[in-house]
C-alpha positions as a printed Julia matrix, in Angstrom:
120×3 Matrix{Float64}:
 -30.15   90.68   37.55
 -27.43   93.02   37.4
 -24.9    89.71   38.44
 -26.42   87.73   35.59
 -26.02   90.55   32.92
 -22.22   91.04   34.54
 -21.67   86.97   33.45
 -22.85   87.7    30.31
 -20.86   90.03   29.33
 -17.78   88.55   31.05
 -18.63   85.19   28.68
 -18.84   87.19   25.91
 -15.53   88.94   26.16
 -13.68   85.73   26.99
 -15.42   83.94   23.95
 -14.34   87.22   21.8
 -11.11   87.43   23.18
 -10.66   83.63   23.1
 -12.61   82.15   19.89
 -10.37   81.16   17.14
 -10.83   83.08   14.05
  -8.76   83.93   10.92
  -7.0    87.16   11.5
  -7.06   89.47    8.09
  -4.23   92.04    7.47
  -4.65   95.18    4.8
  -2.95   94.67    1.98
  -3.01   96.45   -1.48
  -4.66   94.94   -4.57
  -1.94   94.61   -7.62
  -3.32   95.76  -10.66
  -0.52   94.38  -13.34
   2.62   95.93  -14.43
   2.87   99.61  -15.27
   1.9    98.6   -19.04
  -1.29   97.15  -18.18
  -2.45  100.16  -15.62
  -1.45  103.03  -17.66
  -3.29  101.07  -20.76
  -6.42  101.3   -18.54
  -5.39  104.82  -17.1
  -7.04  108.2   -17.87
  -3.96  109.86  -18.19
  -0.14  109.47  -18.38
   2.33  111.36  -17.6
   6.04  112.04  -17.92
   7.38  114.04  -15.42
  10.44  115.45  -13.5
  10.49  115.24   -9.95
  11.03  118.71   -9.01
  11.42  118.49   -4.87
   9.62  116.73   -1.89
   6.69  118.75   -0.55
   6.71  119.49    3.38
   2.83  118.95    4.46
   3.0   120.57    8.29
   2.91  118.25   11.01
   2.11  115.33    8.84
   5.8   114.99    7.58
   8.26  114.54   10.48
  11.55  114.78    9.24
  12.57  111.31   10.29
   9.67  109.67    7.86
   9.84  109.66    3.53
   7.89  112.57    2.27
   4.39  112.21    1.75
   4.2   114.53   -1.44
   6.67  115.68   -4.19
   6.61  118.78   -6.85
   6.75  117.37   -9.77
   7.22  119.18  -13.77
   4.98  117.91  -16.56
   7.49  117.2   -19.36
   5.05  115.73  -21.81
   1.32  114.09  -21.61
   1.13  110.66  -23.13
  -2.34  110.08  -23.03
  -5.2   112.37  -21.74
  -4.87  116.0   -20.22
  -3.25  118.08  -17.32
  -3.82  121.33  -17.4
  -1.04  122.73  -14.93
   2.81  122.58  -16.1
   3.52  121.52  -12.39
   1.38  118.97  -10.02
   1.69  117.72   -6.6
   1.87  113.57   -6.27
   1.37  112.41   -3.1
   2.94  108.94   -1.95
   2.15  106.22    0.93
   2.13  107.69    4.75
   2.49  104.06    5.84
  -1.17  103.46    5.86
  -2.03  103.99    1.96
  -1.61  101.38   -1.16
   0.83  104.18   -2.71
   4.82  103.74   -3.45
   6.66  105.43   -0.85
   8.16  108.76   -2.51
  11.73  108.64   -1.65
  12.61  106.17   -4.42
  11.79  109.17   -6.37
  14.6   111.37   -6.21
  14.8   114.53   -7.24
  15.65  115.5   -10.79
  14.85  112.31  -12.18
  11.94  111.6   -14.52
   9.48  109.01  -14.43
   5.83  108.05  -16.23
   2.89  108.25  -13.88
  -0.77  106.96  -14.92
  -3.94  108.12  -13.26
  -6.67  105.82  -12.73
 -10.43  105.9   -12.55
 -10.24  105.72   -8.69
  -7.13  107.74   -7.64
  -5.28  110.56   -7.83
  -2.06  110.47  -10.29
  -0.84  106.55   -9.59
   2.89  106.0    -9.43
């Protein structure tokens, strides 16, 4: 009993291991060009990228920064409450721009969706 169940499993591993199949990589859904998001966004933003924002352990200093400090200049469409907000970027394993092509000082529109935090 105990050799048949071993064969078993051993055929089923190989036949895992072994059967051709299509592999399937993550990839991020792209929703249009900034125009067509932020027309479907809750809110828009301008704002001025204030600094990067160190988050412990998760942000070695060799990687971009996961999160940035960033001033609301003006609020094109909907509401934000707080004159300053914290945007947070791709870690390498989210459908988010990376952060450092947002340097500081420089000013950019940001829209928020339906399903995510403020979209860059």
């Amino acid at each position: 009993m105990i050799k048949c169940f071993q064969l078993t499993l051993g055929a089923l591993l190989a036949a895992a291991v072994f059967w051709p199949s299509s592999a399937s990589a993550c990839s991020c859904a792209v929703e249009g060009s900034f125009e067509e998001v932020s027309s479907k966004a809750q809110t828009v933003i301008r704002a001025k990228v204030l600094d990067y924002v160190p988050v412990g352990d998760a942000q070695p200093q060799n990687l971009p920064p996961v999160a940035m400090s960033v001033e609301v200049l003006e609020q094109v469409k909907g509401k934000v409450e707080a004159k300053q907000i914290v945007l947070w970027g791709d870690n390498g394993m989210q459908c988010r721009p990376y952060l450092d092509q947002f340097l500081v000082g420089t000013e950019w529109l940001f829209a928020k969706g339906l399903q995510t935090s403020i979209a860059l």
